[in-house]
C-alpha positions in Angstrom: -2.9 11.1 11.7 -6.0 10.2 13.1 -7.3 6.4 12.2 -10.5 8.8 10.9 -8.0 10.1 8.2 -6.5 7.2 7.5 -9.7 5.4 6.2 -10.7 8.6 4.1 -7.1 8.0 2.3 -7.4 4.9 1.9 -10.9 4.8 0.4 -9.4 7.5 -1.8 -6.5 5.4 -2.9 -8.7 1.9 -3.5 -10.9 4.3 -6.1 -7.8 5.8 -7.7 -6.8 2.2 -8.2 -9.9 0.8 -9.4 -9.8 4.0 -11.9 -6.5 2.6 -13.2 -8.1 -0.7 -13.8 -6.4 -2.6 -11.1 -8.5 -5.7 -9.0 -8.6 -4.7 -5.1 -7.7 -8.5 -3.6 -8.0 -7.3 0.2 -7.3 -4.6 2.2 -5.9 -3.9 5.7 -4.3 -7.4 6.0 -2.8 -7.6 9.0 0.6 -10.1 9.7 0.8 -10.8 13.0 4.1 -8.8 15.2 4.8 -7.9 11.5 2.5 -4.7 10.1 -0.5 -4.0 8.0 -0.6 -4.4 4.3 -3.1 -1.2 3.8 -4.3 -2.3 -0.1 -3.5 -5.5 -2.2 -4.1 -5.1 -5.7 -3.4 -7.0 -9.1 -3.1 -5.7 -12.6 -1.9 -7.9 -15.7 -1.1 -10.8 -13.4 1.3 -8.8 -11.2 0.4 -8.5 -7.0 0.7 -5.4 -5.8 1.2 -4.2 -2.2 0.6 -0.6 -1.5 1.0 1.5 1.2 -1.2 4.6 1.8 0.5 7.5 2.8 -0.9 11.1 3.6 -0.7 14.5 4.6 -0.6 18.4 4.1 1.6 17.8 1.1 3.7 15.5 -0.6 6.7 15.9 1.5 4.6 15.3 4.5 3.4 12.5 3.3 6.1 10.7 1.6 8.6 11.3 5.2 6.3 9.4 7.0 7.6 6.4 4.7 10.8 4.9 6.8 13.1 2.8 6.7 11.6 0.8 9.5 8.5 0.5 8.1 9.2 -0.9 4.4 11.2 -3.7 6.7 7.9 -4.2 8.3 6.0 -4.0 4.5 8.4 -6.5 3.3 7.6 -9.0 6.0 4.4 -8.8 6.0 4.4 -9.4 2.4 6.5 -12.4 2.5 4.1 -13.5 5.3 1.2 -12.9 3.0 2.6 -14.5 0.0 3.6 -18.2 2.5 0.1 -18.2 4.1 -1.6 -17.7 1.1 0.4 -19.9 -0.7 1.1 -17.7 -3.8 3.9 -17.4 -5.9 3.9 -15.0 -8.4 5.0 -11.3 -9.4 4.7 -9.1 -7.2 5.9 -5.1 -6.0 5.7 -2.9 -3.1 3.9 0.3 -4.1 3.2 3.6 -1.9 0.2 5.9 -3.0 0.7 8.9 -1.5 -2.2 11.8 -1.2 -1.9 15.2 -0.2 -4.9 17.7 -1.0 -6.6 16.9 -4.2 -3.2 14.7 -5.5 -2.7 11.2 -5.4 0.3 9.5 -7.1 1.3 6.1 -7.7 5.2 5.1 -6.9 5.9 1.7 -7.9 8.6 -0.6 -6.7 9.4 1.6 -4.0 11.7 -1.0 -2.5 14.2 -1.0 -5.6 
């Protein structure tokens, strides 16, 4: 997917969030050798680290979601969390879109 596309869906997903009354913290936090975090969010005190996925339709999409790089989400999160020095709740969510859809997994590492 072009890096084009990939703004547009994640522009899509930060409203969809903000629509479900969640608090954008940052986006497109980048861990060094680890991976990007595409969106943190926080709703009723929890942290929550989503991954923007898109495509044709929600197969598409939701494929492109590996193994590989959930390890990479997970580091970077822990990464996140140290430098930051937060502890609290927190959850690794994916948003995929596909056409005029967009759908909220969360705890996709569970």
């Amino acid at each position: 997917m072009s890096r084009e596309k990939g703004n547009f869906a994640e522009k899509r997903a930060i409203s969809f969030l903000e629509d479900c009354n969640f608090t954008i913290i940052e986006t497109n936090f980048y861990a060094k050798k680890l991976g990007e975090i595409d969106i943190i969010a926080k709703k009723d005190g929890i942290y929550h680290f989503c991954e923007v996925k898109s495509g044709l339709d929600y197969e598409v999409a939701i494929s492109n979601l590996t193994a590989q790089k959930l390890s990479k989400i997970k580091r970077s999160v822990d990464y996140y969390l140290q430098i930051k020095k937060i502890d609290t709740a927190f959850c690794i969510d994916a948003i995929i879109i596909s056409d005029d859809n967009i759908e909220l997994i969360e705890n996709i590492t569970i």
